[in-house]
N, C-alpha and C positions, 0 to 999 in steps of 0.2 A: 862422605862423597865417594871415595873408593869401592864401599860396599854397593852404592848407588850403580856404579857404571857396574859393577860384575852382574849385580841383579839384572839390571838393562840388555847386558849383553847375553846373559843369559838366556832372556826373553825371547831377545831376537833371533839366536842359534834352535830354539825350540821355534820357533815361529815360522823361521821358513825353511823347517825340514821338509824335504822334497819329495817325500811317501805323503799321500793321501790318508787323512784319518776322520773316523765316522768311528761316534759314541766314545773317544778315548784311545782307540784302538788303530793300527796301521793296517793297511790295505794287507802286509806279512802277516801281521797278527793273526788277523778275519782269516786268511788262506792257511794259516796254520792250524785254527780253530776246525776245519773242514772235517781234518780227519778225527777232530775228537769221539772218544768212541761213546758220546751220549749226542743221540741224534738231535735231541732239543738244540745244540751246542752247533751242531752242524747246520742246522737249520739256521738261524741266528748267523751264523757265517757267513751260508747264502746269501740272507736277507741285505745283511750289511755291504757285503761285496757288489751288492745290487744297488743299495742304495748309493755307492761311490760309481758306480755306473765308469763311465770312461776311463777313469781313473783306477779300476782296477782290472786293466787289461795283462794286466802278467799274472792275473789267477785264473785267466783261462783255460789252463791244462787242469787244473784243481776241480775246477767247475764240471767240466766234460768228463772227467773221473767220477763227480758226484752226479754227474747224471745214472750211474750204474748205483744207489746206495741203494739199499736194503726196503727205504722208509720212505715211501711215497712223495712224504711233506718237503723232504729232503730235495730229492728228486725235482720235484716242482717249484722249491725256492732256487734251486740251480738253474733250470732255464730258465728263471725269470730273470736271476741275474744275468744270463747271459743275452738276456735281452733288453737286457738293460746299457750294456756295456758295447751293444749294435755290432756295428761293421767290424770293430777293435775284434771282433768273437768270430771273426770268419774262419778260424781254425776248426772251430766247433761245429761246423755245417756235415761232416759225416755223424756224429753222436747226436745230432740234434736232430737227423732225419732218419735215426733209429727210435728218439724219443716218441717222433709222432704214435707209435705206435708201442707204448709205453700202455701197461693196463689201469692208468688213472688218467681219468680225462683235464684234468687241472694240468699236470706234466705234460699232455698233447696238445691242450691248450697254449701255453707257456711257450714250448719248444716249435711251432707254427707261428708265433709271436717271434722271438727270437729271430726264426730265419727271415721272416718278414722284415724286420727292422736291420739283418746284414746287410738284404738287400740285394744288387745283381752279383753281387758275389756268393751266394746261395744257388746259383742257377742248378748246381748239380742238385736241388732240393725239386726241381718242380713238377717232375713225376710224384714224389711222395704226397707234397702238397695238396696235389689234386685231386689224388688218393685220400686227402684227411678233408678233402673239402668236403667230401661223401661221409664222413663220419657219423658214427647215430649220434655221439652229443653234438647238440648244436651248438655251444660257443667254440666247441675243437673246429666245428664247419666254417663259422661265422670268423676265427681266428686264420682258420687255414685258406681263406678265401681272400680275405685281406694280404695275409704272405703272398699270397700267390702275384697277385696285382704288382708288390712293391718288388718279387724277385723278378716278373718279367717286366718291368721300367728300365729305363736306358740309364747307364750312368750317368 
């Protein structure tokens, strides 16, 4: 019976740790994974910190550093995440309206995504926006056209 209640209690001390966890991993983990020096790894970081969306708002500075990596994919899983993570990413609205204009359109895509989904707290974006709404890829236009709309909406 003793071993019972430790097991239990166990359980519950692991259960409701108050870090966000996707795949096994904590929202720390995933931001720590960022800087690993294999982009695969960093990517997979992104991805993850994307997929905890809200929940990893204190890997915003992480994220907006990864928007400068080296590796395109990289780059692009980064503003997804932070577009994933919305208003919480409002830090990120200067780096994300240098991304517009990032030389892969997936990361200009993403990053007009992004500032879309901050929202009116993006406003300092919407010269750039309007700028990427003229893009020759079209989903960056079709993306940056949509931000545009949600950055000039009223709170």
């Amino acid at each position: 019976m003793p071993r019972l209640i430790f097991i239990l209690a166990v359980g519950l001390l692991v259960g409701c740790s108050r870090e966000p966890v996707h795949r096994g991993k904590t929202a720390t983990d995933w931001t720590t994974a960022l800087h690993d020096p294999d982009a695969k790894v960093r990517g997979q970081a992104a991805r993850a910190l994307g997929a905890l969306g809200k929940n990893a708002e204190s890997a915003v500075p992480d994220l907006i550093e990864a928007l400068k990596d080296a590796d395109d994919k990289v780059r692009a899983d980064a503003a997804e995440a932070l577009w994933s993570i919305g208003r919480r990413a409002k830090d990120a609205v200067p780096a994300l309206v240098n991304a517009l204009k990032d030389p892969s359109p997936k990361v200009r895509m993403n990053a007009a995504g992004a500032l879309g989904e901050i929202g009116p707290d993006a406003k300092a974006a919407e010269t750039a926006l309007a700028a990427a709404a003229r893009d020759r890829d079209a989903d960056v236009r079709d993306a940056a056209a949509k931000a545009l709309k949600l950055v000039k909406a009223k709170k």
